[in-house]
C-alpha positions as CSV (number, residue, x, y, z in Angstrom):
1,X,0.0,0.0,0.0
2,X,1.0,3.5,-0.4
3,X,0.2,6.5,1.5
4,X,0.4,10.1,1.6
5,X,1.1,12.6,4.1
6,X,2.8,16.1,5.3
7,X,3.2,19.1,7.7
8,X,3.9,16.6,10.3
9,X,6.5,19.1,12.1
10,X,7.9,16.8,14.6
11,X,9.2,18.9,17.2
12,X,8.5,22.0,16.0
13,X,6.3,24.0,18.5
14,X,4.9,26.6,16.5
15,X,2.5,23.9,15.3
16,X,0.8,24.1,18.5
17,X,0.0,27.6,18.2
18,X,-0.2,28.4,14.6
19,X,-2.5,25.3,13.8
20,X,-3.8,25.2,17.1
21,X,-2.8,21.5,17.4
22,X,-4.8,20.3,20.3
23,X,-1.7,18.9,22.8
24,X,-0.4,20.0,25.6
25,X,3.2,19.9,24.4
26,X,5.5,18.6,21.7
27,X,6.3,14.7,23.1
28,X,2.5,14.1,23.4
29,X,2.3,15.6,19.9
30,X,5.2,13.7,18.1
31,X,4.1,10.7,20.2
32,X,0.1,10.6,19.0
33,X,1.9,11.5,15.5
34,X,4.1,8.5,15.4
35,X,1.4,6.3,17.1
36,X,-1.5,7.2,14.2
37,X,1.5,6.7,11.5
38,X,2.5,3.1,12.5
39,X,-1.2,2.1,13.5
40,X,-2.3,2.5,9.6
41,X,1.3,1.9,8.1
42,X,2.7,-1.6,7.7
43,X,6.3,-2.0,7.6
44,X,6.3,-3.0,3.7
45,X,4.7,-0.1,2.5
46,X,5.4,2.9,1.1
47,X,5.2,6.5,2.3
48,X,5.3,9.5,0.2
49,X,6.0,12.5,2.8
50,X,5.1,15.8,1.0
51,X,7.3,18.0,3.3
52,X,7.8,19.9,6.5
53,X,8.7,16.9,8.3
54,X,10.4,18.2,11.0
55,X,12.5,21.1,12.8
56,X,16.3,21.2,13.3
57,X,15.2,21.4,16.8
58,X,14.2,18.0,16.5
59,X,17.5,15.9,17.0
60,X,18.7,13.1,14.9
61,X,16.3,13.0,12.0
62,X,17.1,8.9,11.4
63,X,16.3,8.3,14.5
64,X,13.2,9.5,14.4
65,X,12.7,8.0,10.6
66,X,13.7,4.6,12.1
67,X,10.7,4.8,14.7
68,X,7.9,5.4,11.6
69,X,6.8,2.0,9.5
70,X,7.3,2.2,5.8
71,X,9.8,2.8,2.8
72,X,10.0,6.6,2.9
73,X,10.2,9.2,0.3
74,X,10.9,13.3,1.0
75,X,9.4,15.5,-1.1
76,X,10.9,18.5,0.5
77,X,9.1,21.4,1.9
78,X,9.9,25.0,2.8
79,X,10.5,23.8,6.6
80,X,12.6,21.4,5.9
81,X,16.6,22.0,6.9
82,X,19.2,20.2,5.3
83,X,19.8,17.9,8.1
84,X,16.1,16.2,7.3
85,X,16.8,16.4,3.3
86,X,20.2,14.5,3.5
87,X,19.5,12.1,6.5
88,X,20.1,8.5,5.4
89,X,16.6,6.6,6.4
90,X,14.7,8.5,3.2
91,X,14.1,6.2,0.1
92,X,14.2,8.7,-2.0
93,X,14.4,13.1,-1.6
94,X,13.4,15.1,-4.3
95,X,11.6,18.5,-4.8
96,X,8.7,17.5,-7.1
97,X,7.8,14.0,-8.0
98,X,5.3,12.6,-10.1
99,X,4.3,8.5,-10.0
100,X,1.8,6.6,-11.8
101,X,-0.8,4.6,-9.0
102,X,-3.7,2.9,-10.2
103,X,-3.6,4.0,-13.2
104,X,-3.2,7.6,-12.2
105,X,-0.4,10.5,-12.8
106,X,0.0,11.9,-9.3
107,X,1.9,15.0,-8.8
108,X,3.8,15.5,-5.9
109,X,4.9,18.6,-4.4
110,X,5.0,20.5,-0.9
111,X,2.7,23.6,-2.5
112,X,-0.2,23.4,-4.0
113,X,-0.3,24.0,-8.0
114,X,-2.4,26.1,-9.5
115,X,-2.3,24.2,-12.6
116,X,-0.5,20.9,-12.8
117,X,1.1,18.4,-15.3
118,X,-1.6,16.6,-17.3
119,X,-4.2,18.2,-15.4
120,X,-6.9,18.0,-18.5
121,X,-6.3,14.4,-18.3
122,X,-7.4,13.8,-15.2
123,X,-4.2,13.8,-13.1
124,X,-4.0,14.6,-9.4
125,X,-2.1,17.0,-7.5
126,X,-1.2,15.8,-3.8
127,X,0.0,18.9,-1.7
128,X,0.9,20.1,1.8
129,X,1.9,23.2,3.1
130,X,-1.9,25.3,3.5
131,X,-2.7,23.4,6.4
132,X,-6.3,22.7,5.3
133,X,-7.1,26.0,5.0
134,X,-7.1,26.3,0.9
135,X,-10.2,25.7,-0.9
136,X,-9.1,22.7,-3.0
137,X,-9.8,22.6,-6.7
138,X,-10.9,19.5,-8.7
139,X,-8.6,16.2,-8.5
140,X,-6.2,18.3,-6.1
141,X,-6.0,17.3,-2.5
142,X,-4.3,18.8,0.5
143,X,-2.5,15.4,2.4
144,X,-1.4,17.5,5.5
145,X,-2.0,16.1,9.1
146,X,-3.9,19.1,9.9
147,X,-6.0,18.1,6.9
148,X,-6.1,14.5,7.2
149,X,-7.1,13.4,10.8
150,X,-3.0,13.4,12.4
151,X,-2.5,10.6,9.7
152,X,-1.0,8.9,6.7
153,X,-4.0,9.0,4.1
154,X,-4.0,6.4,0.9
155,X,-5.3,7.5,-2.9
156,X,-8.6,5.6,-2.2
157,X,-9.5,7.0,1.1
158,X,-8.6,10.5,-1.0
159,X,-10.9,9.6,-4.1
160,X,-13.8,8.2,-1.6
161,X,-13.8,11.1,0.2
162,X,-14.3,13.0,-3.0
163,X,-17.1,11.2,-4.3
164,X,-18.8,11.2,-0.6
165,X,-18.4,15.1,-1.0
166,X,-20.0,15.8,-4.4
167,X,-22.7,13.3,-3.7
168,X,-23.7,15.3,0.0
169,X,-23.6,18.6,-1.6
170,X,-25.1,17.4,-5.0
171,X,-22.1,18.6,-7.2
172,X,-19.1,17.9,-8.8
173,X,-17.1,20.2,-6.6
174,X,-13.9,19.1,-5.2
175,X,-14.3,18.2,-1.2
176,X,-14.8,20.2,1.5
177,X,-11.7,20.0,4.2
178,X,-13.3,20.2,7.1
């Protein structure tokens, strides 16, 4: 299985302010982080993290990649310092990435696109960085933790979503992040 997720900011505080992330400090955060990651990922699947992963606060970055199931890929984001970009445990680290999943062109990246690769043909833009607080257009979603529940999200559970969405409000709007 592969999943998607990003803005997890492991030990960076201004989380708890700025997003108003609902813990009463940064080990319960990173802990209920790390505990809702490994509850949904198996140790043979993959992870696509779509940046801001954590601060340079945080300590040894392989460490904390060594405590999180999954083969790991870093698309990197604008919080991201170099020792998170060149620690050892990532599969891969790139800036923008596009893969093919079920059929589908995904496009990768820590900012949302306004327009993307092969959008007109039904491609998908996965993002981070807004937080949940962009209005998302069609076929683009926002896989951030603040988004997303605290949690790795796969393409189905994205597309279900979706479909649940345009069929409560009667449209073919893209969801609603609530």
């Amino acid at each position: 299985m592969i999943y998607f997720i990003s803005d997890t900011h492991f030990a960076d505080p201004r989380v708890l302010r700025i997003d108003r992330r609902r813990f009463p400090d940064m080990v319960d955060h990173d802990a209920a982080l790390i505990r809702n990651w490994n509850a949904i990922v198996d140790e043979g699947d993959e992870v696509w993290h779509l940046g801001d992963f954590m601060s340079a606060r945080g300590g040894d970055c392989d460490q904390l990649l060594s405590r999180l199931n999954g083969r790991k890929h870093l698309v990197i984001g604008n919080n991201d310092p170099v020792t998170t970009a060149t620690a050892a445990g990532w599969a891969s680290v790139q800036h923008y990435a596009e893969i093919l999943l079920d059929g589908r062109l995904l496009v990768l990246c820590h900012y949302p696109f306004r327009t993307w690769n092969k959008m007109g043909k039904k491609s998908i833009n996965l993002h981070g960085h807004s937080h949940g607080r962009l209005k998302p257009m069609p076929r683009q979603f926002d896989v951030g933790v603040d988004a997303r529940g605290l949690r790795p999200v796969s393409l189905q559970t994205l597309l279900t979503s979706s479909r649940q969405s345009r069929s409560d409000d009667g449209g073919d709007s893209a969801p609603i992040v609530r």
